[in-house]
N, C-alpha and C positions, 0 to 999 in steps of 0.2 A: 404832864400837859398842863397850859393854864386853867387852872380849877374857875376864875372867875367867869370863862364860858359861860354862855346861854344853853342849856338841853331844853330846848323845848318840847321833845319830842322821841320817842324811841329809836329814830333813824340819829340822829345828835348823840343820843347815849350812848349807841354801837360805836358812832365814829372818835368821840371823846372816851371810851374804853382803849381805843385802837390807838390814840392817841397818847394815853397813859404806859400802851405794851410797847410801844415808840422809843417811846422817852426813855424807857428802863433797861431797851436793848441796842446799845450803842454799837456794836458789835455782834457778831455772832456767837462768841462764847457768852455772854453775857444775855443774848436775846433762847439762847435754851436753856439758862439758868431761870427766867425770867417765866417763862414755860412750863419749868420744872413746877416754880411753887405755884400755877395754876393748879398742876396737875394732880401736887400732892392737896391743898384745899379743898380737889373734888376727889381724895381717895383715891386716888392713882398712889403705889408707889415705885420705887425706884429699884432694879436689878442693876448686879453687879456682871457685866461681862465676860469678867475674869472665874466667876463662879459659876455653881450647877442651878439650877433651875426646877423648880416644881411646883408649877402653875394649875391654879385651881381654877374652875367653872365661877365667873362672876364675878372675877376680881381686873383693876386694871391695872397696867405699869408701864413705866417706862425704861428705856436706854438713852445714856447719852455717851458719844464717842466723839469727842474733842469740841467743836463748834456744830456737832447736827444731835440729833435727837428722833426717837423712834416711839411711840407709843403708841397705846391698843387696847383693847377690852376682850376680856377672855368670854364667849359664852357661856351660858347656862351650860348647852349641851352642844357636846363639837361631832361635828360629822367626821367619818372614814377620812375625807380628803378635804377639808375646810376651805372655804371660798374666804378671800381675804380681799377684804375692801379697801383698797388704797386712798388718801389722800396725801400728793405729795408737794411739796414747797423746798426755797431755800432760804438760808437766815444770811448769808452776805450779800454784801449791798458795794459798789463802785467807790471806791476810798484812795484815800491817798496810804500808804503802809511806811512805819517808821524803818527807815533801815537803820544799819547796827554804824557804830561808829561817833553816836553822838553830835556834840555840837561845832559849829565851826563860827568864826564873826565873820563879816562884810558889814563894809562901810559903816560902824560901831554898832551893828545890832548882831544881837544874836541867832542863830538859825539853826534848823534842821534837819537834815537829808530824807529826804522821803521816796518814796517808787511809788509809781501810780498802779495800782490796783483793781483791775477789770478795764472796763470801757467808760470811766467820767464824764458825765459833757462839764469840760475843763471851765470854760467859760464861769459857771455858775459856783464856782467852789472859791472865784476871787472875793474879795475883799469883803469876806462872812469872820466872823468869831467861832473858831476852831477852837475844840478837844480834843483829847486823845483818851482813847478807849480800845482797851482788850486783854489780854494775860499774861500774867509775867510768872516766868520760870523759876526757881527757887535754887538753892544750893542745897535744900534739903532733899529736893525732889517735888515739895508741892508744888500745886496751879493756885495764884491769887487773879481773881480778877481787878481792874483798875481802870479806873478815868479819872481825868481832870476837869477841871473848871476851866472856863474859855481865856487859855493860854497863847492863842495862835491866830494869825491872818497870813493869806498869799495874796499881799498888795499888789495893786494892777498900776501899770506904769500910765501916768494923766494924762491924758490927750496932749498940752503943751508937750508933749514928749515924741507925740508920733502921733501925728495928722492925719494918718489914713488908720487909725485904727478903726474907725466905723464902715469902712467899704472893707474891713473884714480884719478879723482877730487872729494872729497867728502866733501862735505859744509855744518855744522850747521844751521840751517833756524835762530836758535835764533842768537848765537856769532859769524858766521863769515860774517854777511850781513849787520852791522851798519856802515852808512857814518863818516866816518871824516870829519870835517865842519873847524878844526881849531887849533890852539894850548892854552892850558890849561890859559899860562900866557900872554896872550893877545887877550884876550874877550873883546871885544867892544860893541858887541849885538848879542842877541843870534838869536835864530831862528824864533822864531814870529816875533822880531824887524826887521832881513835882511826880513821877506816877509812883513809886514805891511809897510816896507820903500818902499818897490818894488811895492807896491799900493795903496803908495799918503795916508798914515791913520796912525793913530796914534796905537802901538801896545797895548795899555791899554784900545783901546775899541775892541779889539778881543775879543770874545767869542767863537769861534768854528774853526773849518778849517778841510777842507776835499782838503791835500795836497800830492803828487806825485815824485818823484823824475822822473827827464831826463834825458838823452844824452845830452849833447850841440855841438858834432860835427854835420855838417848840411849835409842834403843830400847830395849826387853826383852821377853826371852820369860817370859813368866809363866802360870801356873795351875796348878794340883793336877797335872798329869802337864805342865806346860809346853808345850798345847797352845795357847797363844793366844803375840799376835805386839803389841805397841805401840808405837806409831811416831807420830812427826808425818810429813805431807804422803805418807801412805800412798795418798791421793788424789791425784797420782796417780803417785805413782815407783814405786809396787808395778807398775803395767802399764808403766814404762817400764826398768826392770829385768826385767821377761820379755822383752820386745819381744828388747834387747839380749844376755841370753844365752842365750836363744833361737837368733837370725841368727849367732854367734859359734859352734855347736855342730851346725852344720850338717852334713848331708852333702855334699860339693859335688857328686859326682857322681849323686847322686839326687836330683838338682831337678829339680819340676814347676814349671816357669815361675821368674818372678824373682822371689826373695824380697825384700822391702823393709820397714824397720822407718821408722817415722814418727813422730817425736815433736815437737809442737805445741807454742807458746807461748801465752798468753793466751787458753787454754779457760774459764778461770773468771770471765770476764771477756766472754763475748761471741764471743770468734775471732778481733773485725775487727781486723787487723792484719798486714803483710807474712809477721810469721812464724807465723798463726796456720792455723785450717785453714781460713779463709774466707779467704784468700789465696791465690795462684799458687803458691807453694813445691811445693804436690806436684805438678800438673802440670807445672811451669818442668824440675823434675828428671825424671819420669815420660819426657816426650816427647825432653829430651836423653839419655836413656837409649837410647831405641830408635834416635835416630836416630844417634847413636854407635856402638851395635852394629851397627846394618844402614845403611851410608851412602846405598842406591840406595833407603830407602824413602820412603815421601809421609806426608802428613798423613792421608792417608786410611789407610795402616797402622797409624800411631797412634792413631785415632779405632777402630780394628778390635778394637785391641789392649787399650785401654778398654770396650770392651765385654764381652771375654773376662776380663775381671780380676776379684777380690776384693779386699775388704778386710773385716778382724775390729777394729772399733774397740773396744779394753780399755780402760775406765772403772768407778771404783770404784763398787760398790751397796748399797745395804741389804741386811743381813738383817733379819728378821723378829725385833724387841725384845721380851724375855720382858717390860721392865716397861712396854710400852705396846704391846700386841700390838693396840690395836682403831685404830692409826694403819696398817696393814698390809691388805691385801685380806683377806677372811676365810678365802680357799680356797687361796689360793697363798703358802706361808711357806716363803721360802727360810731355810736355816739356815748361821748357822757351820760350818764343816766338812763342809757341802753338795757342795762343788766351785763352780767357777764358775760366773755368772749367766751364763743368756743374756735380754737384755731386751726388752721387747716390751709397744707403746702403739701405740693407734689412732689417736693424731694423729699420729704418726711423729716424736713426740719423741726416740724411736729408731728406728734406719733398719730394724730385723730385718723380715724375713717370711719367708714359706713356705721360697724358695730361699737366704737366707741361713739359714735355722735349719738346713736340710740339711747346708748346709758346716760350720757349727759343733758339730753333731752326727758327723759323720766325725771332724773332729780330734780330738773327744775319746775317741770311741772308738778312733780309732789311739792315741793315748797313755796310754788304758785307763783313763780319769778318768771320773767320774760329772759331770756338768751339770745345773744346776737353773734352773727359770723367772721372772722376776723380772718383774710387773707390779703397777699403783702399785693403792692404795685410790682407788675414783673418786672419792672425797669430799675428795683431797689433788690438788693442782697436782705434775706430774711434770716432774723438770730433763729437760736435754738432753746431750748430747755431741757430737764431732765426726763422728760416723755420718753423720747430717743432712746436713750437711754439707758432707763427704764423697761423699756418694751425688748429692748436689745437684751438687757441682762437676763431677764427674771421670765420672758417670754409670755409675761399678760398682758390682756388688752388692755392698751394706755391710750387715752384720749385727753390732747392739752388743753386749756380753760386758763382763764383769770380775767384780774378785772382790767379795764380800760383807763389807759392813764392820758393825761398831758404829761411832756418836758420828763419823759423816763431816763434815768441816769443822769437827771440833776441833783444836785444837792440839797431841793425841794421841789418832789414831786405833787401833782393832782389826781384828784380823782371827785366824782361825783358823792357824795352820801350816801345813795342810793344803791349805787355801787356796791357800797361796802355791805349794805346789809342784803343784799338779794345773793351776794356771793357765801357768804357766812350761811346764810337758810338754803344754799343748796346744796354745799357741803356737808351742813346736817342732814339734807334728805339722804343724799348719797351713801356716807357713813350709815346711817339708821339702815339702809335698804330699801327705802321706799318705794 
């Protein structure tokens, strides 16, 4: 982030911190690598999956399993059937994805085939300064991470060109969303070459790559008192930046139950996937957890201990738009600088009810935050999270939260300041047990 910022204030530090975990996580492999050295910093370390496990009273670690990541703090002292305190997030964010196949010219420039990637608001991804960022496979068998420097634009065609484009924009998914990388008659190295340069490898031992396009303008804080926050993929590294310095700012000796930070790959996309939350990952570590800590317990303590648990799945929301306020329910407008949503749908597009609104209600009142209601307009289709999920798989009570955005699924999202730190201190209440 740009360091020349103004921090006035501890609310500006949070969000120029968040700013910084931004900037360093351009992807998701790289935004839980990014996590990782929080975690080892604060004495967290890291387990091997493939391996046995034996976990001690007052130590923390983590897991990571391709683009998510799972960590926790072991207590002092574990109960028969451990209450496990969820907080959960995802680290992908709406992109464009490099497909396989390389480069092709038009009209003397050079280009790249890309596939759109979650749900974009397309609109905002034209004519920005693209990177690319994510991991490339290896002929050895390792994982490099990699990004570029801003390589790339998806030029918008000039209004001399099409006169009604301002009574509304209508975009090709296939031909009007290909970056420009370069001009035809001055190819130097194509696109595996600029990412295998960009991490230190030679490009003739690529074999894979699961690659991303970026922004490259960096956060900032802006507005008449530099109360607001803009960011790409504020959707969702804002929750997964609480999640993580949140569990890092612990108190170890006043844990209620185990605190666990959960951050999921491929939420924008579905879930399905090993590391998504419609995967084993949280149970695979939940149950090697317990039975680690307590060796003489059954599966019937971990089924006990599931039942006793929470989880606060943090996912980014609406506020309430001043310049389309009748897309919003007429009676419930959450705002900017509200504090955190709690969400809540009758299909159980979100997991919250009665007893989860309780818990999210305590945490914020331990960390002395205000929380506000978030429910859709019945006349708009409501997304989902890994709440659902969640609460599906693992059978704990999951209750959805996060913070309130403008322009979510653009290429540069908003949010409040205030926001950001009232969500951050009630993800600490919650993990502490307060």
């Amino acid at each position: 982030m740009n360091e020349s910022l103004p921090r006035p204030d501890a609310a500006a530090t949070t969000a120029v911190d968040l700013g910084d975990f931004v900037s360093a996580s351009p992807s998701s492999y790289h935004a839980v690598d990014t996590a990782a050295k929080r975690l080892e910093e604060a004495g967290f370390s890291r387990l091997d999956e493939s391996a046995a496990w034996a976990l001690t009273p007052g130590t923390g670690h983590y897991v990571i399993r391709d683009g998510a990541m799972i960590a926790w703090m072991n207590p002092t002292v574990t109960e028969a059937a451990p209450r496990f305190r969820v907080f959960g997030s995802h680290t992908d964010s709406p992109a464009f994805k490099l497909k396989p196949g390389g480069e092709y010219t038009a009209e003397g420039t050079r280009q790249v085939g890309v596939e759109i990637y979650g749900g974009p608001l397309l609109n905002s991804w034209l004519d920005r300064e693209l990177a690319f960022a994510g991991r490339l496979s290896l002929a050895d068998g390792s994982i490099v991470l990699a990004r570029t420097g801003p390589i790339a634009r998806i030029p918008q065609l000039a209004i001399h060109l099409d006169r009604q484009v301002n009574e509304g924009l209508a975009l090709d998914k296939q031909r009007h969303t290909s970056p420009v990388i370069g001009l035809a008659d001055l190819a130097e190295a194509d696109i595996i070459e600029l990412l295998a340069a960009s991490a230190g490898v030679d490009a003739e031992s690529v074999v894979g790559h699961d690659v991303y396009t970026i922004p490259t303008q960096e956060p900032a804080l802006f507005g008449a008192a530099e109360e607001f926050f803009a960011s790409p993929r504020l959707d969702n590294l804002l929750s997964v930046h609480a999640g993580v310095t949140a569990l890092t700012h612990l108190d170890a000796d006043g844990l209620d139950g185990i605190p666990l930070f959960a951050a999921f790959d491929h939420e924008e996309i579905g879930s399905n996937s090993r590391s998504g939350a419609c995967g084993p990952f949280l149970a695979d570590v939940t149950e090697r957890i317990v039975a680690s800590l307590l060796p003489q317990s059954t599966r019937s303590d971990y089924l006990a201990s599931m039942a006793s648990s929470v989880c606060v799945s943090s996912d980014a929301g609406h506020a309430a738009h001043p310049n389309y306020p009748e897309r919003h329910d007429p009676h419930v407008r959450p705002r900017l600088g509200g504090g955190p949503l709690l969400k809540l749908n009758a299909q159980q597009r979100y997991a919250t009810d009665a007893v989860g609104t309780a818990v999210w209600s305590q945490a914020c009142a331990a960390a002395g935050v205000d929380y506000q209601d978030f429910v859709s307009n019945n006349a708009m289709p409501c997304g989902s999270t890994i709440g659902p999920l969640t609460a599906t798989r693992l059978g704990m009570t999951t209750v959805d939260v996060g913070p309130a955005l403008y322009s979510m699924h653009s290429a540069r999202e908003m949010v409040a300041v205030s926001d950001v730190v009232a969500l951050g201190a009630a993800a600490k209440a919650f993990l502490q047990g307060s």
